[in-house]
N, C-alpha and C positions, 0 to 999 in steps of 0.2 A: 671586454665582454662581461667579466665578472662585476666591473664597476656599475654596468649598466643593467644586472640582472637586482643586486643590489639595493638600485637608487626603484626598480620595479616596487619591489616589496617595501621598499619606505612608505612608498605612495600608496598603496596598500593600504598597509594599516596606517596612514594619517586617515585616508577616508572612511574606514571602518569605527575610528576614530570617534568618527561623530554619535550625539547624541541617539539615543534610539526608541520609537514608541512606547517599548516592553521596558525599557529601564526602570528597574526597582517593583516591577511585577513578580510573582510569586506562581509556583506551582506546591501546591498542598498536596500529597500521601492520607489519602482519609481512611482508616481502617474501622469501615462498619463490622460490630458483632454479631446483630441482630436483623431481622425482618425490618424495623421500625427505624435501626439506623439508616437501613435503605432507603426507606423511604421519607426520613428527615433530609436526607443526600439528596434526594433528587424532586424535594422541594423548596430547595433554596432561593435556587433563580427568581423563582414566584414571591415567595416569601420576603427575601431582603431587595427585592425588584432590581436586581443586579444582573450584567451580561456575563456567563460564564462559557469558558472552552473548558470543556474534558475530553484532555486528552487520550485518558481511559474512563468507558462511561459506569455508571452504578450498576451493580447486578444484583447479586445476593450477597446474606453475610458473609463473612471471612474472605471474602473476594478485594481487594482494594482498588480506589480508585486515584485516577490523578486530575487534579484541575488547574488550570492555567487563571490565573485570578489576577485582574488589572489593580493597580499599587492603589487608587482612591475605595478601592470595595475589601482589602486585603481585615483590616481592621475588623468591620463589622461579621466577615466571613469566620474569621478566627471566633472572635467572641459567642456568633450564633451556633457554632460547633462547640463550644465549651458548653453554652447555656443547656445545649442539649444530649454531652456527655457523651459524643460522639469522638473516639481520636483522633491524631493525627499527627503529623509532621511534616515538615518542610523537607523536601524534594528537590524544589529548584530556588535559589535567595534570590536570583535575580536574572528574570529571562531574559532584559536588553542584555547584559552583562555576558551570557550563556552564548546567547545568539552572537553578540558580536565574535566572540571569540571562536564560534563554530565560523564564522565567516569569513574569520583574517586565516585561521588555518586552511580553510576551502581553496582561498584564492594564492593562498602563498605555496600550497599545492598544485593548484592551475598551473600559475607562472610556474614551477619547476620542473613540470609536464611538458613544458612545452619546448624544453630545449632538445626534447625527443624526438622522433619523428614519427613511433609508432605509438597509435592509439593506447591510453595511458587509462587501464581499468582501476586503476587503482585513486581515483580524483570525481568528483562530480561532474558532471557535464549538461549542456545546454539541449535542449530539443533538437537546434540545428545541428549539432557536433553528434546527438545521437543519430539523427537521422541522414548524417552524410552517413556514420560508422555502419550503418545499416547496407546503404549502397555501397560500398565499398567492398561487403561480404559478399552480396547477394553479384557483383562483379569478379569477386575471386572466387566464387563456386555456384559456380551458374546452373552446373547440375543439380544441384538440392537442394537452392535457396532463391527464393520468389520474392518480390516487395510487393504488395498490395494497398490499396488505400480503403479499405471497409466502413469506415462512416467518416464524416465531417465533423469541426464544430461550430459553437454558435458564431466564434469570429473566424471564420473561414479557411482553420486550418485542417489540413489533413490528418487523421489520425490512421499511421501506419502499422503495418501489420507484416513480419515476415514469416512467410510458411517455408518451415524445413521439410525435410522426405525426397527420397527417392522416387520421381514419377512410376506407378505403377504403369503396368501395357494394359491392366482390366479400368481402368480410369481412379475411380474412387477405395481409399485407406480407410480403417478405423484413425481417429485422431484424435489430438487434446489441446486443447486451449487454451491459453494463459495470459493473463492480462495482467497489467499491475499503472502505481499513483491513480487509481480513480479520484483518490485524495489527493491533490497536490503535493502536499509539504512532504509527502511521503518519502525522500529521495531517493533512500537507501536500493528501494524497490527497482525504480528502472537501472539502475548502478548495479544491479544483482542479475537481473532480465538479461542484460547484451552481454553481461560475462557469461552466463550461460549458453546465449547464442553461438557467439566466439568458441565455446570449448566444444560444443557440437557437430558447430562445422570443421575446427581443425582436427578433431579426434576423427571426426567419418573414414572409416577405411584401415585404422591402425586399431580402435580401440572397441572391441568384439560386441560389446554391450551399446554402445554408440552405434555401430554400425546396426547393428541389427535392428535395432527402433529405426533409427532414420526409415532403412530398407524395408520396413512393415508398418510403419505409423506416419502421419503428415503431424507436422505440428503446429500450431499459429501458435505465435507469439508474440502479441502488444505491448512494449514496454510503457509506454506512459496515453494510457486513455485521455485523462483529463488534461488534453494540449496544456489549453488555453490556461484554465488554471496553474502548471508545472511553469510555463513562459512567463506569465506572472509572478511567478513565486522569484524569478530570477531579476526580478526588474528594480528590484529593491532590496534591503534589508528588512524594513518594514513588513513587507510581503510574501517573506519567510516562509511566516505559517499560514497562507492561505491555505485553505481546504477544499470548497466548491468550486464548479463551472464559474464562468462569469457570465454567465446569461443574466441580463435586472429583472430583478420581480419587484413587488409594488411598492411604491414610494420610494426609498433611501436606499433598498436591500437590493444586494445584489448575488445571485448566485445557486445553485440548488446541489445537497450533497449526491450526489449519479447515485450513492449507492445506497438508496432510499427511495430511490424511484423508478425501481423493477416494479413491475406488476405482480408482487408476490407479498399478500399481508398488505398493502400501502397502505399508509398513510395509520396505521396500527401504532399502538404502542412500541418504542424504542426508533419513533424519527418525531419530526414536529411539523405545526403547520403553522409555523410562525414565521414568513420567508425573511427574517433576517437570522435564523436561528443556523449553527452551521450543520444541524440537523436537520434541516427542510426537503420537506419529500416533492416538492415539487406539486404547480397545477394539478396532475395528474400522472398515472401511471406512464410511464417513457414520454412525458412532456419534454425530453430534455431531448435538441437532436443525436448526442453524442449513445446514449442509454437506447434511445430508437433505432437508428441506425446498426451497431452493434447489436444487440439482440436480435434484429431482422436475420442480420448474418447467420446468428448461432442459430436462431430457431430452422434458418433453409439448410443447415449442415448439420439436424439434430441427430440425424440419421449414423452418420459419420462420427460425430464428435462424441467418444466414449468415459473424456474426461474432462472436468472443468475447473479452472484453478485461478482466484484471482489471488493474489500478492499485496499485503499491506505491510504495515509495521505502525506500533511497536508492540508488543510484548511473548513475541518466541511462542506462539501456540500453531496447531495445525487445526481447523476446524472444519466437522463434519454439520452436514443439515441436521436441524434446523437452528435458523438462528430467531425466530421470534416464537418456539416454545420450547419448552421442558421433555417432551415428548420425541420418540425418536421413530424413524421412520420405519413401518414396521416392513419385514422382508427383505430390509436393505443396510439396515444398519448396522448388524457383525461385518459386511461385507466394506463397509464404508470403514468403520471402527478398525479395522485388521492390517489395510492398507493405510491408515492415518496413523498407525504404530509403525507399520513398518517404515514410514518416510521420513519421519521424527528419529528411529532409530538411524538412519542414517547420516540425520544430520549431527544428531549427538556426538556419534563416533569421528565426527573432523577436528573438532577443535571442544571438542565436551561442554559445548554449549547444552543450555540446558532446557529444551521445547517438550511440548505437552501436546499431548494428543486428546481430543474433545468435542464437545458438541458450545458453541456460541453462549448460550445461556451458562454451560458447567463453569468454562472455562475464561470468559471474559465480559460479554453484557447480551443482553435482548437487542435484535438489529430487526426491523421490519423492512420489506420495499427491496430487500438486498438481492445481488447477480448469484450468489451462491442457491438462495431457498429457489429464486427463479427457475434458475440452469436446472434443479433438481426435480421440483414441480410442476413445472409448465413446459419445459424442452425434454424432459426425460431422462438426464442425463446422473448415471447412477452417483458416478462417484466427482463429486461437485464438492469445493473447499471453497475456506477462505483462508488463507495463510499469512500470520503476524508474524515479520523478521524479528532483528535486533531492534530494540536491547532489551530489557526487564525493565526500564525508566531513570537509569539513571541521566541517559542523556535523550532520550527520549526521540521525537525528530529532528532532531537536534544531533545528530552519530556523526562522530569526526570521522575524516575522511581512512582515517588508519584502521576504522573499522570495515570500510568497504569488502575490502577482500577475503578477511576472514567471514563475513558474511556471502559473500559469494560464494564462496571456496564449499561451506557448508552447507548451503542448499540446492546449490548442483546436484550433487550424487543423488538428494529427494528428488529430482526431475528426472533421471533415471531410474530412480526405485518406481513412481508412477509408468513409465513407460514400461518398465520389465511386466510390472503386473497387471496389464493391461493386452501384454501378448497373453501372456500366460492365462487368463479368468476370461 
């Protein structure tokens, strides 16, 4: 057995082995000081007519960003940041390099997983493997856990949804929402989502704070929105870091970021309308089935649904509305602001991780079109986030699998500080 576990992981990394798209690409650390570096930042694209991924996008000064920069544009990118006095540094030397090695560690993780025979939170996993893990639960606690399928997507796969809670006898809970990978490459997020689920349902009954949410709150939680794109990202190494749906938009392009095409702000500053852009807001407000579908949902449970939370990654912040201004929402924002501390304080205190509490523009970029200003705006729903996991950037989406659980492990307890204070206000 051990010979043959072995000769696995050779095979492994020979095929990891191979050459990779990102090989000898680059992610830059640009530290704008100014107004003007901002905005020499986030006229590059145009400017050296070059394709760029930022992975974190421009905001304001002293804020930094990160950009993923393909090896033939790496050159003139440097140099047109020097010409213009802007800093910076080298973050990642070589993304095929980065990637492969996230991905022979991924998989030499899989195979070790798999000599188990209980579900291994501690590894990445496939849509399919999430979503048997899902019936699995909802068949070992049939009392509190529901599987649902709440929208579609463009290539016909279900995206599921399971609701925890204790049925009420008066029918309808207050409840919260939580979705995560709108963005594909995101992993970390649904990898963080089902450890959650799992401690909810095995704590119900033993663990006082557990119980009592279940017992007065329903919860939905969608671990990975963006099917199609999450299935894709697994189909390759290549395809890593896709980020959009795969719905085709015009000519060559294919795909639209979901989270740019809420009807909230669209098509504003901080998305693009350039549908090859992995910023693209899309035809139109919820042109996307997966964006349409799901908000239908939330908008007919607006009633109900007292909290709204979607889950990204990377860079460790907790974010209150709004995200496409400077401006905070008036009447609601100590009350949003107070709870976005206290769930950040909880996550600190597991492993001293170190997250921020904020509003979108303070703390990270301008976003337009997005499910948080949505949920806040248009459904009503007070206390609406968007929450960026691990890391700060040094591995960016890119987080070896040995960080899964210390990332789990950490923002558990924020899913329960939201529910505490959601009975409680």
């Amino acid at each position: 057995m051990a010979v043959k576990w072995r000769f696995i992981v050779f095979s492994i990394v020979l095929v990891i082995a191979e050459a990779s798209l990102y090989d000898r690409d680059e992610v830059l650390r640009i530290h704008p000081r100014t107004a003007e570096d901002v905005r020499v930042v986030m006229r590059l694209e145009k400017r050296l007519n070059i394709s760029l991924d930022f992975w974190k996008l421009p905001s304001v000064a002293d804020n930094t960003t990160d950009v993923h920069i393909r090896k033939g544009s790496i050159s003139d990118m440097k140099d047109e940041l020097r010409r213009q006095g802007v800093p910076f540094d080298v973050l990642v030397d070589d993304v095929g390099q980065a990637l492969g090695q996230h991905m022979r560690t991924n998989l030499v993780s899989r195979a070790r997983a798999r000599r188990n025979t209980d579900f291994d939170f501690s590894v990445y996993h496939t849509y399919d493997e999430i979503t048997a893990l899902m019936q699995d639960l909802v068949s070992s606690y049939p009392e509190i856990a529901s599987l649902m399928s709440v929208a579609g997507s463009y290539e016909g796969r279900s995206i599921l949804t399971i609701k925890l809670g204790k049925p009420s006898p008066g029918g309808t809970k207050p409840a919260i929402w939580m979705d995560g990978a709108i963005h594909s490459r995101e992993w970390i997020v649904p990898a963080t989502l089902i450890y959650a689920v799992n401690q909810l349902l095995r704590q119900y009954g033993s663990d006082p704070a557990v119980t009592r949410i279940l017992d007065n709150l329903d919860l939905y939680v969608t671990p990975v929105f963006n099917v199609d794109g999450y299935v894709y990202t697994w189909l390759s190494d290549d395809n890593r870091l896709w980020r959009k749906n795969r719905a085709p938009q015009a000519g060559p392009c294919v795909g639209v970021d979901m989270n740019r095409n809420w009807d909230s702000h669209w098509s504003d500053p901080g998305s693009s309308h350039d549908p090859c852009s992995l910023l693209y807001h899309g035809t139109a407000p919820f042109s996307e089935q997966e964006t349409q579908e799901i908000s239908t949902f939330i908008w007919n449970n607006r009633a109900d649904i007292k909290a709204y939370i979607a889950f990204h990654s990377y860079s460790q912040v907790w974010m209150a509305p709004w995200g496409h201004s400077f401006n905070r929402p008036p009447g609601d924002s100590n009350a949003q602001d107070a709870l976005g501390r206290a769930a950040v304080k909880s996550i600190n205190s597991v492993h001293g991780s170190r997250y921020v509490a904020g509003r979108a523009m303070e703390t990270l970029y301008r976003v337009a079109g997005d499910s948080q200003d949505w949920a806040y705006d248009k459904a009503g729903i007070k206390y609406s986030y968007i929450v960026e996991l691990r890391d700060l950037g040094r591995f960016g989406f890119l987080l070896p699998p040995d960080q899964i659980l210390p990332t789990a492990e950490e923002t558990y307890p924020s899913i329960l500080t939201v529910g505490e204070w959601i009975l409680e206000h």
